[in-house]
LOVEXLO-545751 format. One line per 4 residues: number of its first residue (from 1); their letters; for each residue x, y, z of C-alpha. Coordinates in nm, 3 decimals. Example, Ala and Ser with C-alpha at 12.3 -4.5 7.8 and 13.67 -1.06 7.14 Angstrom:
<pts>
1) AS) 1.230/-0.450/0.780 ~ 1.367/-0.106/0.714
</pts>
This chain:
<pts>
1) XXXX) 11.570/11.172/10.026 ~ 11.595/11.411/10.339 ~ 11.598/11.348/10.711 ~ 11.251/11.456/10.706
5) XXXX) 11.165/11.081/10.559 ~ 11.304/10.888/10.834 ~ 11.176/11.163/11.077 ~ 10.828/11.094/10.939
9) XXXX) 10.848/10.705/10.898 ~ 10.897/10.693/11.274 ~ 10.602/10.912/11.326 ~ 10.401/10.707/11.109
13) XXXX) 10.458/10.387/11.220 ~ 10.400/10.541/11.575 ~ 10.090/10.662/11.527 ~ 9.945/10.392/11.310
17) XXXX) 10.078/10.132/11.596 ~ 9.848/10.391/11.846 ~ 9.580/10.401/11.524 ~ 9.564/10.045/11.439
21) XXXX) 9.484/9.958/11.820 ~ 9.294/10.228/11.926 ~ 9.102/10.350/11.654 ~ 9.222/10.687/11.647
25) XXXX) 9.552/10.905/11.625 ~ 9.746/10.829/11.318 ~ 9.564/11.176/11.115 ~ 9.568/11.361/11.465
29) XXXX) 9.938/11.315/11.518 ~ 10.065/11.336/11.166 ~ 9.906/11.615/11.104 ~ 10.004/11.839/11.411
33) XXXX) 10.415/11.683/11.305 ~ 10.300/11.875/10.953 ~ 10.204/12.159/11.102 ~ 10.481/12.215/11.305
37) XXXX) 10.732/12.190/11.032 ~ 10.530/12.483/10.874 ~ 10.315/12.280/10.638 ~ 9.953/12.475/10.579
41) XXXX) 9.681/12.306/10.693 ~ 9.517/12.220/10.370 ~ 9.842/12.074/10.262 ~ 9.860/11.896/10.555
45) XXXX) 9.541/11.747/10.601 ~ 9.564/11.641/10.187 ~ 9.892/11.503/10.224 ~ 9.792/11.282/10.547
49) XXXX) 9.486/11.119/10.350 ~ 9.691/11.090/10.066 ~ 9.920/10.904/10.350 ~ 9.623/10.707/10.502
53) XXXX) 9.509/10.519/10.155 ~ 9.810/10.317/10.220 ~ 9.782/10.286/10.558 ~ 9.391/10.263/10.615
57) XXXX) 9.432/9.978/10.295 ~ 9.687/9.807/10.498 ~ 9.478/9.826/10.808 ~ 9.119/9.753/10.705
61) XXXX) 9.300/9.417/10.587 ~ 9.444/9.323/10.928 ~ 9.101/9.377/11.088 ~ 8.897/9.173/10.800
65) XXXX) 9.140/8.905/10.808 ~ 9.073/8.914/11.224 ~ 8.695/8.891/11.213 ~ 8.736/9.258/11.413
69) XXXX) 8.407/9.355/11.151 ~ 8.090/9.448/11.236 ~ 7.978/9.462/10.866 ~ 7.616/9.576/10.975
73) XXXX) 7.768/9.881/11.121 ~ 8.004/9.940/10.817 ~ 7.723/9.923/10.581 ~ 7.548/10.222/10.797
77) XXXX) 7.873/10.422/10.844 ~ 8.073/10.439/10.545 ~ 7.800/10.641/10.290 ~ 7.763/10.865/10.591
81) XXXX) 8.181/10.879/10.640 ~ 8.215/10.963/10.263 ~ 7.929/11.240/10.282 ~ 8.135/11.396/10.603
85) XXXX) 8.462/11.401/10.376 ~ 8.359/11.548/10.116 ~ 8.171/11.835/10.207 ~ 8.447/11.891/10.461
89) XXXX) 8.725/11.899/10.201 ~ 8.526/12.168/9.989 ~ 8.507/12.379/10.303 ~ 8.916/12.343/10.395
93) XXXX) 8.939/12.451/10.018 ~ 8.744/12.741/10.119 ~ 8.793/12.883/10.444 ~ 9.020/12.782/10.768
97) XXXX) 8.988/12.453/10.924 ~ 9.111/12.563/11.246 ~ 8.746/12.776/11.346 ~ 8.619/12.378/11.412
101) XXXX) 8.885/12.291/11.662 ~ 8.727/12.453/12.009 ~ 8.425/12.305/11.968 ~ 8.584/11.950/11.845
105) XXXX) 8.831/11.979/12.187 ~ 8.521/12.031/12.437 ~ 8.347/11.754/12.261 ~ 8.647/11.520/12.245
109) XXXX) 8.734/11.628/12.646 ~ 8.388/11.553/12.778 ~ 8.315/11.199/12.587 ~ 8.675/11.070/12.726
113) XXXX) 8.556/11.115/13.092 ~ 8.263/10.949/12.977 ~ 8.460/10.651/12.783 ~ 8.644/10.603/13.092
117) XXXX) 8.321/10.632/13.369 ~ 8.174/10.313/13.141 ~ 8.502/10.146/13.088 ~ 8.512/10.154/13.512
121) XXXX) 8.117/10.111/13.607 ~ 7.980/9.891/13.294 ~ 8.083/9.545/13.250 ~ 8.010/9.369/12.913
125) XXXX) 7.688/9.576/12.840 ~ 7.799/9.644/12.505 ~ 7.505/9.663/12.226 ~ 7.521/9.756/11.860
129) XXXX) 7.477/10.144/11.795 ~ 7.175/10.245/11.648 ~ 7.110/10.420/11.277 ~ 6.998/10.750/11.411
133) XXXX) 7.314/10.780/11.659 ~ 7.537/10.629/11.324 ~ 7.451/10.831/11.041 ~ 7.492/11.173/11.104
137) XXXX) 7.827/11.040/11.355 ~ 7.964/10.968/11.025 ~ 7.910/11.251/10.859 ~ 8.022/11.463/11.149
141) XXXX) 8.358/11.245/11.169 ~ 8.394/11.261/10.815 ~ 8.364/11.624/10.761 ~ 8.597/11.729/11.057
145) XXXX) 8.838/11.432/10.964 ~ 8.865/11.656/10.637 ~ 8.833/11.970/10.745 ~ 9.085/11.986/11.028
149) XXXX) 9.330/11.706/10.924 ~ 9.213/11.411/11.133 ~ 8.962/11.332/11.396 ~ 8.745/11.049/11.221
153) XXXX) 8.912/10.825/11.493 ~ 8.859/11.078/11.760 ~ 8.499/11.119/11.744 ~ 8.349/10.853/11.574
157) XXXX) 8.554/10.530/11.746 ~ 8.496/10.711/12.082 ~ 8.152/10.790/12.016 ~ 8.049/10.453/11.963
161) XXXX) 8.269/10.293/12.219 ~ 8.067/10.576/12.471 ~ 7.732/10.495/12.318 ~ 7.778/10.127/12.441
165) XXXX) 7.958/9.970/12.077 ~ 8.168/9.644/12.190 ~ 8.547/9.813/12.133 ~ 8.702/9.574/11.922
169) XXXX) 8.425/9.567/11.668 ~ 8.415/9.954/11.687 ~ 8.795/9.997/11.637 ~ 8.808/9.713/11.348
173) XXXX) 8.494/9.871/11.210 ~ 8.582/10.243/11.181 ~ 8.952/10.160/11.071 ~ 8.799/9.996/10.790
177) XXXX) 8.560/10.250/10.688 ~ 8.829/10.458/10.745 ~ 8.963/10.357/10.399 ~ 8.672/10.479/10.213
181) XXXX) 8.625/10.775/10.393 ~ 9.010/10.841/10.324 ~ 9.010/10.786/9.937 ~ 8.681/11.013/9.859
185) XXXX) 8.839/11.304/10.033 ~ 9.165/11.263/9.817 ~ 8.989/11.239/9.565 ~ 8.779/11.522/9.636
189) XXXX) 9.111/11.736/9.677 ~ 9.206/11.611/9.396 ~ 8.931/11.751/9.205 ~ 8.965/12.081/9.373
193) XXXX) 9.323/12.126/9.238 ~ 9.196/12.047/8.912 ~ 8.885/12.248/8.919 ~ 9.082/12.563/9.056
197) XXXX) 8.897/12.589/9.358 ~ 9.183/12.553/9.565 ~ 9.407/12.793/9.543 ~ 9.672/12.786/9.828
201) XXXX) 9.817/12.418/9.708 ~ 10.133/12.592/9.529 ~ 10.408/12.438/9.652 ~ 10.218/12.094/9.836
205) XXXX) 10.506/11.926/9.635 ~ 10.805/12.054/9.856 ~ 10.654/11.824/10.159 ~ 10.683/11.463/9.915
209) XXXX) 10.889/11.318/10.105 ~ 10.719/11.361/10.452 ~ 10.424/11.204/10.315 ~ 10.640/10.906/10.166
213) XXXX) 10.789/10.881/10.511 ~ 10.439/10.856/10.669 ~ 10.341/10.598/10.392 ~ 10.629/10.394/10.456
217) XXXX) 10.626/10.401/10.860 ~ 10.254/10.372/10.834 ~ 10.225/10.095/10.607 ~ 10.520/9.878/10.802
221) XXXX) 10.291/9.915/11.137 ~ 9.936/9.866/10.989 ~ 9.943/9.443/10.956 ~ 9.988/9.477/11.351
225) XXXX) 9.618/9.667/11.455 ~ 9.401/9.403/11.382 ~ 9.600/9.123/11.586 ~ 9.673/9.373/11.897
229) XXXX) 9.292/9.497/11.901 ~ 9.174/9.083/11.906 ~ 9.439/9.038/12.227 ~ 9.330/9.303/12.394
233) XXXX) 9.092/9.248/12.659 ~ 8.772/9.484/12.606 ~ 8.772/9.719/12.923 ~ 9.108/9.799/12.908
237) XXXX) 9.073/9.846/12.554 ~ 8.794/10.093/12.617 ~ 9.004/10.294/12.929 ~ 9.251/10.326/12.626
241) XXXX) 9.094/10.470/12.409 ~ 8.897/10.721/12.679 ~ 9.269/10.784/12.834 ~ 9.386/10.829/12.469
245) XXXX) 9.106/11.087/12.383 ~ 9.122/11.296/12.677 ~ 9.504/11.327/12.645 ~ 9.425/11.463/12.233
249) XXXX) 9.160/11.707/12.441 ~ 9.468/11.858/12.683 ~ 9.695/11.876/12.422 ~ 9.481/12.017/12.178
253) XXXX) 9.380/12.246/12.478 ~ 9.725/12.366/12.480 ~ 9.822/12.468/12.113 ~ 9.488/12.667/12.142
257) XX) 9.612/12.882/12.469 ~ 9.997/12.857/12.317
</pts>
C-alpha cells in the first residue's frame, strides 16, 4: 500500500462529500487527480466508474432511505443514462475523449449563470422535467460521463435544476441513477478488454491502489449526501450547485489554455 492510497482516500471522500450534496463532482475531480499523476484517460475514466459502483451504491442508499427520489424521473432517466454510457465507453475505446471537452466547458459555463439567475429571481417554481427534455439529457450525460471521465453530475443534475427540477429531488434522483449508469459502463469496459477492442489498457493495473483509495474515501463519505441534501434549504442548494458548475467551467477553461 503506497501514499498514493491515502492521497486518494482524501480525494475521494472530498469529492463524494461535494458529490453526495451537490449532485456532481466526485468523477470530475477524481479523474483530473488521475490525470495528473499521468494516468491515460481511458484508464482513468475506467478506474473512476470502477470507483463509483461503490460509491454511487453507497449513495443511491442514503438518498432512498431520505425520500430524496423522484422515482417518476428515475424511471425516464436511467435507460437513457445507460444508453449514454455505453456508446460513450466504445468511443473512449476508440478515439480521444478529450475532442468533447470545449464544447462540454461552454455548455457547462453558460447553464451555471443560468442555475444561479433562477436560484436569485425564481422562488419555489420548481416543476417536474419533461420526457422530451429527459431522455436524450441522459443519454448526453451518460455518454460524456464515459467518454471524458465524469460529467453525468455536471450536465444532467444542472440541467434539470436549470430546467425548473426541485434540487433535492434532482440531486437524490441523478445520484441514484448514477449507479446504473456507473455499472453498465464498467461493464462495458469490461467487455472491451475482453473483446480486444481496447487496446491501450496495458498496464491499468499499476494505478490499483488509487482506485482502492477512491473506493475507500468515497465509500466512508457517501451515507452523508442524502442527509446534507434533505437539510439543505432549496435556493441555496440550487446557487450551489450553479456556483459549483461554473467554477468546473473556469477550471476546465484553464487546463484547456495551460
Amino acid at each position: 500500500m503506497g501514499p498514493e492510497f491515502f492521497i486518494f482516500a482524501a480525494v475521494g471522500f472530498f469529492a463524494q462529500i461535494v458529490d453526495g450534496a451537490l449532485g456532481m463532482a466526485y468523477g470530475v475531480v477524481s479523474s483530473t487527480m488521475l490525470l495528473a499523476f499521468g494516468v491515460p484517460p481511458a484508464a482513468a475514466s475506467a478506474s473512476v466508474h470502477a470507483a463509483e459502483m461503490f460509491t454511487t451504491a453507497a449513495s443511491a442508499t442514503s438518498h432512498v432511505s431520505h425520500r430524496n427520489v423522484n422515482w417518476r424521473l428515475f424511471w425516464r432517466l436511467a435507460p437513457a443514462g445507460i444508453l449514454g454510457g455505453i456508446l460513450g465507453t466504445y468511443v473512449l475505446t476508440a478515439i480521444d475523449g478529450a475532442v468533447l471537452r470545449p464544447f462540454v466547458t461552454i455548455y457547462l459555463g453558460l447553464l451555471g449563470i443560468y442555475i444561479l439567475f433562477r436560484a436569485f429571481r425564481i422562488r419555489g417554481a420548481y416543476k417536474d422535467p419533461r420526457t422530451r427534455i429527459v431522455l436524450p439529457l441522459g443519454v448526453a450525460g451518460g455518454f460524456v460521463d464515459a467518454a471524458g471521465g465524469g460529467g453525468w453530475g455536471p450536465i444532467v443534475t444542472s440541467s434539470l435544476i436549470g430546467s425548473g427540477g426541485a434540487p433535492r429531488y434532482v440531486v437524490g434522483t441523478v445520484n441514484t441513477v448514477e449507479f446504473f449508469v456507473t455499472t453498465a459502463v464498467s461493464i462495458a469496459f469490461v467487455t472491451a478488454l475482453l473483446t480486444g477492442h481496447w487496446e491501450e489498457a496495458d498496464g491499468i493495473e499499476r494505478h490499483i491502489w488509487s482506485v482502492a483509495g477512491l473506493v475507500v474515501g468515497g465509500v466512508l463519505a457517501a451515507p452523508l449526501a442524502g442527509f446534507v441534501v434533505r437539510m439543505i434549504p432549496a435556493q441555496r442548494l440550487m446557487m450551489l450547485v450553479g456556483g459549483l458548475v461554473m467554477a468546473l467551467a473556469c477550471f476546465q477553461t484553464w487546463q484547456l489554455l495551460s
